[in-house]
C-alpha positions as CSV (number, residue, x, y, z in Angstrom):
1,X,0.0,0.0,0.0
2,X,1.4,3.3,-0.9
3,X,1.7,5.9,2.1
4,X,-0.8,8.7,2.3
5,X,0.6,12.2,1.3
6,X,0.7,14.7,4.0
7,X,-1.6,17.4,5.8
8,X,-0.9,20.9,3.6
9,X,-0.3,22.5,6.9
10,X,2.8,20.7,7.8
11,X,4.7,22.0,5.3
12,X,7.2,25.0,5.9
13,X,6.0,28.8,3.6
14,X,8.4,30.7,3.2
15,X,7.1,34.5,2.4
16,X,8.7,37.0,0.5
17,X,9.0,39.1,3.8
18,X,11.7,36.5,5.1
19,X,13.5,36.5,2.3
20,X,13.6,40.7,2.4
21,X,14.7,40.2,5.8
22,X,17.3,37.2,5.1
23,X,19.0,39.5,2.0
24,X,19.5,42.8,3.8
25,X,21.3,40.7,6.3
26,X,23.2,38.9,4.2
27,X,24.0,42.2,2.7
28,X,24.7,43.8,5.6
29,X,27.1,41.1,6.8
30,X,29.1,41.0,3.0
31,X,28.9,44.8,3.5
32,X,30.7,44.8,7.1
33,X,33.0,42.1,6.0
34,X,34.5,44.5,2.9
35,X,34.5,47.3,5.0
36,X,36.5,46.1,7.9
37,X,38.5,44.4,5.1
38,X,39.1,47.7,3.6
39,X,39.6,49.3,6.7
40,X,42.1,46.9,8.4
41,X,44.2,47.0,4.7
42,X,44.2,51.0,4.7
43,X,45.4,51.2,8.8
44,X,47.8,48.2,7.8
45,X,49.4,50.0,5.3
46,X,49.5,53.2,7.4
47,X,51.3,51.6,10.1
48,X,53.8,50.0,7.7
49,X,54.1,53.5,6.4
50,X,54.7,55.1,9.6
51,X,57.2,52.6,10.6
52,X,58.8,52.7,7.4
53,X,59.4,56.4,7.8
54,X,60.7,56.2,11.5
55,X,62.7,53.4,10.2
56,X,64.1,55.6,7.4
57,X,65.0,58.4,9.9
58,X,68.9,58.6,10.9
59,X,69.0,56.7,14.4
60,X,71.0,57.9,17.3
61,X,72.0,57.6,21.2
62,X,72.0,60.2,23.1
63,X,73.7,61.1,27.1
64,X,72.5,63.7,29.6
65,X,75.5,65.7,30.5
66,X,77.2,64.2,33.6
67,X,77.3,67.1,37.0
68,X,80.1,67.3,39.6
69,X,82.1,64.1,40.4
70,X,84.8,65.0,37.6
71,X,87.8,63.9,39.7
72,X,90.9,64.2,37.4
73,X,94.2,63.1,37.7
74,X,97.2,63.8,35.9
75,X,99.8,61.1,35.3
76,X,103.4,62.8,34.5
77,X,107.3,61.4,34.8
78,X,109.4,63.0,36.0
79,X,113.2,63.0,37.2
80,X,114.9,63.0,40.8
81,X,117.3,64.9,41.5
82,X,119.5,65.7,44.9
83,X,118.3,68.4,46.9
84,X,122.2,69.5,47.1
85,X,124.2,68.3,44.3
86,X,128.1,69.8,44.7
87,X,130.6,68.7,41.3
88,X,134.1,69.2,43.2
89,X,136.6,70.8,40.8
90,X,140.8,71.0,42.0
91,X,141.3,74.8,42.1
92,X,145.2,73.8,42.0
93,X,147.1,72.0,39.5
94,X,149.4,69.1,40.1
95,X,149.1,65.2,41.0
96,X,147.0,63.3,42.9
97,X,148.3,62.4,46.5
98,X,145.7,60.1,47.5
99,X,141.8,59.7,48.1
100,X,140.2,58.2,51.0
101,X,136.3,58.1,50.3
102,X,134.8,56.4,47.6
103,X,131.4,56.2,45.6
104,X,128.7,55.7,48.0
105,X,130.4,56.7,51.2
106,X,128.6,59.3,54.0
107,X,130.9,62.2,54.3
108,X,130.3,65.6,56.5
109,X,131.4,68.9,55.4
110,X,134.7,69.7,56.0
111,X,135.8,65.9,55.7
112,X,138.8,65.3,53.6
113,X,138.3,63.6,50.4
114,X,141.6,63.6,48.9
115,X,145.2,65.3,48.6
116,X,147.2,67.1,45.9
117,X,150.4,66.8,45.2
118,X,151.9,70.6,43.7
119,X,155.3,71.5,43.6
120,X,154.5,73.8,41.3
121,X,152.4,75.4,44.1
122,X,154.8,74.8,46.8
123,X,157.8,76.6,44.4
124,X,155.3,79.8,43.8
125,X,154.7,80.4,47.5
126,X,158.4,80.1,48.4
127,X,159.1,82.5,45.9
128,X,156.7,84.8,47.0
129,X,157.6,84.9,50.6
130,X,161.2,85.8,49.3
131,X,160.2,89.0,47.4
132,X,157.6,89.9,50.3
133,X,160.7,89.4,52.5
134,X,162.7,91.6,50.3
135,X,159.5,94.3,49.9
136,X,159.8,94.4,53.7
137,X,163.2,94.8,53.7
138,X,162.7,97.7,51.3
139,X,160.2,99.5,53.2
140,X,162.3,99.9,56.3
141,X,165.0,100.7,54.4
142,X,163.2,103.8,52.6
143,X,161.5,104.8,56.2
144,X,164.7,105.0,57.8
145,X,165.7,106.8,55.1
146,X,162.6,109.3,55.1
147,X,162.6,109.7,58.7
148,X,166.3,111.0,58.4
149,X,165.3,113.6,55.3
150,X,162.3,114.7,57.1
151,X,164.5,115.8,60.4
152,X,167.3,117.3,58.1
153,X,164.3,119.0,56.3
154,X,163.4,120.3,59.4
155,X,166.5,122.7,59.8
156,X,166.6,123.9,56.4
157,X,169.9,122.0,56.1
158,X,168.3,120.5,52.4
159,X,166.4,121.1,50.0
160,X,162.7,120.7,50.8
161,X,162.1,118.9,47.3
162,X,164.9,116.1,48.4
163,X,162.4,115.4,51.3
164,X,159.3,115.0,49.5
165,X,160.9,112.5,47.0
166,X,162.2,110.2,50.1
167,X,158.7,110.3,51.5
168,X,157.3,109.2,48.2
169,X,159.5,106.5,47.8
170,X,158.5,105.2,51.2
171,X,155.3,105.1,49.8
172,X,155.9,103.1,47.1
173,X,157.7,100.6,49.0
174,X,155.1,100.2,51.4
175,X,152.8,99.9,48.5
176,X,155.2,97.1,47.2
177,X,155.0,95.4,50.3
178,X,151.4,95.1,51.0
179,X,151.7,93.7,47.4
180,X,154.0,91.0,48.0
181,X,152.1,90.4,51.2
182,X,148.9,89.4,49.1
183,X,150.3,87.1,46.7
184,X,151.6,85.4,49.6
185,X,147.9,85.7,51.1
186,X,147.0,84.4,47.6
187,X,149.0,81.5,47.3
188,X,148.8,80.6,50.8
189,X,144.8,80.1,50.3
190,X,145.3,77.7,46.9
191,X,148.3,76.2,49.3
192,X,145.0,74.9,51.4
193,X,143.1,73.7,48.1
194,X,145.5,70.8,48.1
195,X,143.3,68.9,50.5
196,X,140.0,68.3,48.6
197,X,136.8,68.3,51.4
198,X,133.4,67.7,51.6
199,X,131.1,71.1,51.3
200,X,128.4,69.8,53.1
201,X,126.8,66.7,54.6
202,X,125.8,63.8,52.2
203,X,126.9,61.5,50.3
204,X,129.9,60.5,47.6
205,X,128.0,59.8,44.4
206,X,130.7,60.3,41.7
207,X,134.3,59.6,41.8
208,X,136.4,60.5,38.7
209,X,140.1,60.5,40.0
210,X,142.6,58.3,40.9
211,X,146.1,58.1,42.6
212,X,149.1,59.6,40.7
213,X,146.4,61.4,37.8
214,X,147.1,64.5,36.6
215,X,145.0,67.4,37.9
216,X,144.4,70.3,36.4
217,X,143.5,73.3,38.1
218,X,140.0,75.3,36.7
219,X,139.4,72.6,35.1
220,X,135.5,72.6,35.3
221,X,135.0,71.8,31.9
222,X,135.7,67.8,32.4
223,X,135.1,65.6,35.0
224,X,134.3,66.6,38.8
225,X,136.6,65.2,41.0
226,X,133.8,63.9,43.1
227,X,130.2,64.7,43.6
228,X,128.3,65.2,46.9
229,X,125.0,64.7,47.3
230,X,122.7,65.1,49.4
231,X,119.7,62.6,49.8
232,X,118.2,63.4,52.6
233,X,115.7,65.3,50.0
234,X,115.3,65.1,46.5
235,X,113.8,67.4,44.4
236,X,111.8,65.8,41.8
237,X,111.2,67.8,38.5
238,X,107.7,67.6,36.7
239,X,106.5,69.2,33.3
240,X,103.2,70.0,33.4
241,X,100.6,70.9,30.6
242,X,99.6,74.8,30.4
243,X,95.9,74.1,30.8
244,X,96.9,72.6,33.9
245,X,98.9,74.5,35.6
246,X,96.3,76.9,37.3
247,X,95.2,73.3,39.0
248,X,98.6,72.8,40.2
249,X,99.4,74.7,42.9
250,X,102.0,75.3,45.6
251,X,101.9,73.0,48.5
252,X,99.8,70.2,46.1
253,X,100.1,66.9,47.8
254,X,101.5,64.4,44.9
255,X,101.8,60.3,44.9
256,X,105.0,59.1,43.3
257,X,106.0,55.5,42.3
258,X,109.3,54.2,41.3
259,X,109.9,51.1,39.2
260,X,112.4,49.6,41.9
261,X,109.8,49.2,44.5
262,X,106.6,48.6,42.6
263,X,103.4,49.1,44.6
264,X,104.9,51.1,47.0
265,X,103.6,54.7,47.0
266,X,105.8,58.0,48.4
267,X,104.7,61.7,49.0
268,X,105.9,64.6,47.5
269,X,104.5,68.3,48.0
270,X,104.8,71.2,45.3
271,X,107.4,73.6,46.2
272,X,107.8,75.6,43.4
273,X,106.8,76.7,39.5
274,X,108.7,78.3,36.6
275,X,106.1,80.4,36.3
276,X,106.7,80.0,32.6
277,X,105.7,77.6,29.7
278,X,108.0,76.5,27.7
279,X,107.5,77.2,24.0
280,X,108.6,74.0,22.4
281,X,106.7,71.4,24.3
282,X,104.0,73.7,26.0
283,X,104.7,73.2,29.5
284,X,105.1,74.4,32.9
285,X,108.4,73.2,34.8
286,X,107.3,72.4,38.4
287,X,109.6,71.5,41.3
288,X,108.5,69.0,43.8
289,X,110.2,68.4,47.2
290,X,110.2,64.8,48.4
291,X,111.2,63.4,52.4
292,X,114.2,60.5,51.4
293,X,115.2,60.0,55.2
294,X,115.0,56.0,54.6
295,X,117.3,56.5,51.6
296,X,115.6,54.5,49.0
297,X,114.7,56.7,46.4
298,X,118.2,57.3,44.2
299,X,118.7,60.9,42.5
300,X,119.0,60.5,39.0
301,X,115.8,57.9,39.0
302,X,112.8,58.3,36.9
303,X,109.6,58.2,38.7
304,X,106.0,58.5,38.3
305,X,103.8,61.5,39.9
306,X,100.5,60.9,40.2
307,X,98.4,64.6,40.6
308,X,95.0,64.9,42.2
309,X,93.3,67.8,40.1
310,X,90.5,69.6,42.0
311,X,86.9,68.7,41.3
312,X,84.7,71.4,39.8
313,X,81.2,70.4,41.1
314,X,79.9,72.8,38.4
315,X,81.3,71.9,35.2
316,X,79.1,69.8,33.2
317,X,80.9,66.3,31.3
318,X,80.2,64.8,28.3
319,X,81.7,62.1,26.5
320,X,84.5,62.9,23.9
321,X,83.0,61.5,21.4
322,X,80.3,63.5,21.0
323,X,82.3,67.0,19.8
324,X,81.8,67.9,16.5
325,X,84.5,69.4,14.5
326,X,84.0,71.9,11.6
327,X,84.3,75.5,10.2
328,X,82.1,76.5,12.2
329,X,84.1,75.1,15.7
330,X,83.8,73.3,17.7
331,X,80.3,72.0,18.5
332,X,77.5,69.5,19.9
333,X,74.3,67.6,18.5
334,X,71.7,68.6,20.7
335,X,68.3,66.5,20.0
336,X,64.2,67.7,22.0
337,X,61.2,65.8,22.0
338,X,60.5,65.6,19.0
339,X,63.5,64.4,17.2
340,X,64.8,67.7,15.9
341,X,68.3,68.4,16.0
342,X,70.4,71.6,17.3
343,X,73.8,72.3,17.1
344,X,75.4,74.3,19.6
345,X,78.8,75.9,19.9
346,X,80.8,74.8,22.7
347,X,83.7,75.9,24.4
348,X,85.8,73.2,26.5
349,X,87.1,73.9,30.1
350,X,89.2,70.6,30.6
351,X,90.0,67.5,28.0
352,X,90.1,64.3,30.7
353,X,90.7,61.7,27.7
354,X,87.2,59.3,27.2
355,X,85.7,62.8,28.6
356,X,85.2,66.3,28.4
357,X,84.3,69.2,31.0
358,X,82.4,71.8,28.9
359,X,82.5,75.6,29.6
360,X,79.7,77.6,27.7
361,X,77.4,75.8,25.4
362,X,74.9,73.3,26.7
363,X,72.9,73.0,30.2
364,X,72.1,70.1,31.9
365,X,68.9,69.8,30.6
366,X,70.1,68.9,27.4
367,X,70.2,65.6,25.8
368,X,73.4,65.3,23.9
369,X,73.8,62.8,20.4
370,X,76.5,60.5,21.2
371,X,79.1,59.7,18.3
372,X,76.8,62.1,15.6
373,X,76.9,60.9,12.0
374,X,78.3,62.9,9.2
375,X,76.6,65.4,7.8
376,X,74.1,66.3,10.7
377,X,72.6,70.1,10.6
378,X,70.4,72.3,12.0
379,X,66.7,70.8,12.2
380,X,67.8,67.7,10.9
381,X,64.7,64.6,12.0
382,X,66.6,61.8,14.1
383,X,64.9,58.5,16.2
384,X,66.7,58.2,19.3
385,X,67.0,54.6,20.2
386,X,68.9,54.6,23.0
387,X,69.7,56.6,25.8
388,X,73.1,56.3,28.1
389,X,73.9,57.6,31.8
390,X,75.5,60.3,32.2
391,X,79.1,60.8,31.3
392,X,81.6,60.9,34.2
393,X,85.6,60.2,34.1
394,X,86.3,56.6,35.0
């Protein structure tokens, strides 16, 4: 049997109302998927085009200038030398006797350091105590003589001319004496150059003779005899830069090391300046005064000072690197907010190596391009991408 067909009423109408409503959703749907399509492509390529024109922009790092703290040292050799340094010269001629201190022996002043043979010396003093002797004998001769004229001259018994010209030779004999009485003075003072002696407490650092050489007398145009030193102090001699000099003052308290005892660390102060620079190498000669009671610092050593340089809390520091050099001077990158760039003219108060201390130019306020490319001006568009601490001297 075949199944009986349905009730018309079970079966679904659809009226033309639904499908109104069915399309204009549809529609609407379509339409909001095109729109956010379109939408999302046109923000998507305004974001790639923003970000390709902050990619395109020069990048750069900039540093806040650094305040205070700039402690500054400055690292010169230098030479030591005895505080009292005496080159002993013979101031007679003849042989050497004998010497009885050698290199590295104490002496005090007035110690003998040697004798001098001079018969040359000995012959010249002789002789001139013979013709003082026979001045002497002159001059009593011619007052005797005067003494008689002037009593004859007295009575009118000769002529009054006779008498002056028996005074006036008694004169000149007198002169003659006191003549031959100072080249004996004269010779008797070399006579006491033969024994060589110490000027001054210190010590024998040079010894250039021998027995039996030759010596020459004035003969400061070779070799001392011997040198004397003094080591008790040693002056130390520094040449310091002109910019520096200003920071260097009197009384400074300076650190020196010496390569024979390394990591050991000795005091020096200051004592005095040139007060000059030196126009080939720009420089200040500087004296320094250091204590050598132990006596282990040698003059004639090199050594290294090591100079504390005041701190100038206001002076604002900034690494080298960012100076610009031109035509138009010396200068920095300065960059705002907004990634504009200004350049400012600068002038420097102290170069401290890796960093600088800045006069005039910039506040501390200002954010400073580190390392600036070539070819940065005025109102130039930069992306900072990183920014640093503030520069101080390591």
């Amino acid at each position: 049997m075949s199944p009986e067909p349905a009730p018309a009423s079970a079966v679904p109408k659809v009226t033309r109302r639904g499908l109104g409503i069915a399309g204009v959703v549809g529609f609407a749907v379509l339409l909001f998927v095109v729109v956010n399509g379109v939408w999302t492509r046109s923000s998507s390529e305004a974001h790639l085009k923003a970000s390709t024109d902050a990619q395109a922009l020069t990048p750069v790092a900039v540093v806040s200038p650094g305040k205070g703290g700039n402690q500054s040292f400055l690292d010169l050799p230098g030479r030591l030398e005895a505080y009292s340094r005496a080159p002993i010269y013979a101031r007679v001629g003849g042989f050497l006797k004998a010497w009885y201190v050698d290199i590295g022996a104490p002496v005090k002043a007035g110690q003998l350091l040697a004798e001098i043979e001079a018969p040359d010396l000995d012959q010249q003093l002789l002789q001139a105590r013979a013709s003082l002797a026979s001045a002497k004998a002159a001059e009593t001769l011619a007052q005797v003589t005067a003494q008689r004229w002037q009593t004859m001259g007295s009575t009118n018994t000769v002529a009054r001319q006779t008498v002056d010209e028996k005074t006036g030779d008694l004169t000149v004999k007198q002169a003659l004496s006191k003549a031959a009485q100072a080249a004996v003075d004269r010779l008797i003072v070399l006579y006491d150059f033969k024994r060589v002696t110490a000027p001054f407490d210190g010590t024998v650092t040079a010894r250039n003779t021998d027995v039996g050489a030759l010596i020459s007398a004035d003969s400061s145009a070779g070799l001392a005899l011997f040198v004397i030193s003094d080591v008790h102090k040693l002056r130390l001699m520094v040449s310091v830069p002109q910019n520096y000099v200003p920071a260097v003052k009197i009384n400074t308290k300076v650190q020196i090391t010496v390569p024979e005892y390394p990591g050991k660390t000795y005091y020096g102060t200051v004592e005095a300046s040139s007060r000059s620079v030196d126009a080939a190498s720009g420089t200040t000669r500087m004296q320094l005064v250091v204590d050598n009671e132990a006596g282990e610092l040698m003059p004639g050593a090199f050594a290294n000072t090591h100079i504390e340089l005041p701190e100038n809390m206001q002076a604002l520091s900034i690494p080298a690197g960012a100076l610009i050099f031109g035509e138009k001077g010396l200068r920095v990158a300065t960059v705002d907010d907004g990634g504009k760039v200004t350049l400012k003219p600068i002038t420097i108060a102290r170069d401290l190596g890796q960093v600088v201390e800045i006069g005039t130019g910039i506040t501390g306020q200002d954010r400073i391009i580190d390392s600036p490319p070539d070819g940065l001006s005025d109102g130039d568009q930069v992306r900072v991408v990183d920014g640093k601490a503030p520069a101080k001297k390591d």
